[in-house]
C-alpha positions in Angstrom: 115.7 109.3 77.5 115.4 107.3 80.8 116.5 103.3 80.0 115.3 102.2 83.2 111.4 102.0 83.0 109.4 103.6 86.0 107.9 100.9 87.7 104.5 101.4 88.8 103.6 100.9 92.6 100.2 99.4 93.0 98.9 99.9 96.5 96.6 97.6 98.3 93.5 98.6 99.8 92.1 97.1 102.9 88.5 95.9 102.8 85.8 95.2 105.6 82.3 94.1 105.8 79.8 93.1 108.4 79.3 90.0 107.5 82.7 89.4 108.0 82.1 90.0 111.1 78.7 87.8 111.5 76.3 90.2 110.6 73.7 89.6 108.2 74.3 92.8 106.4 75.4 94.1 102.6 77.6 97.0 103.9 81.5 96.6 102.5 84.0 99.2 103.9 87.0 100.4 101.3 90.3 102.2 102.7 94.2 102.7 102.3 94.6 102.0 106.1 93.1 100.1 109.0 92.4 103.3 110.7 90.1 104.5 107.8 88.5 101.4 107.9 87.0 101.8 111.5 86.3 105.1 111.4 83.7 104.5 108.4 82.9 101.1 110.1 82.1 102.4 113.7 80.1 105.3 112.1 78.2 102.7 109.9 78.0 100.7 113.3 76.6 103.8 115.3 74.2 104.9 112.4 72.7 101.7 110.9 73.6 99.0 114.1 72.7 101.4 116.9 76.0 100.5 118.7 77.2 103.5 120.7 80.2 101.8 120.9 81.9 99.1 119.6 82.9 95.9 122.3 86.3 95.0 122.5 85.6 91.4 121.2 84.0 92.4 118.1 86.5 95.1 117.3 89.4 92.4 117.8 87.4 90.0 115.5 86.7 93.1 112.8 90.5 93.7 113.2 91.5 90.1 112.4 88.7 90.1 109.3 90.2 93.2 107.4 91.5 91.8 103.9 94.1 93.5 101.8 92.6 93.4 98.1 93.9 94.6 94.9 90.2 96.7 94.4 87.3 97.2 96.0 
């Protein structure tokens, strides 16, 4: 019999979404970690934004947008 209950570990996930950013656009990005998050975003960038690639500027003001929420 264990006395000492397990204590569960809720982790955080990090959230994302273009408007964030000051788009005018519904899409929401979900991850564990801020690498995921810009993978999936620079894909959604590439595929529904038509950015080949992402300007320093707006990746530094994505970076400084990312939330930590408790569900996404």
């Amino acid at each position: 019999m264990n006395l000492y209950p397990r204590k569960e570990v809720f982790r955080m996930e990090k959230r994302l979404s273009c408007k964030d950013v000051g788009s005018d656009c519904d899409y929401v990005v979900c991850a564990k970690t801020e690498e995921e998050i810009f993978q999936k975003a620079a894909d959604h960038a590439r595929t529904v934004h038509n950015m080949s690639e992402i300007p320093k500027e707006l990746y530094e003001k994505a970076r400084s947008a990312i939330r930590e929420v408790d569900q996404c």
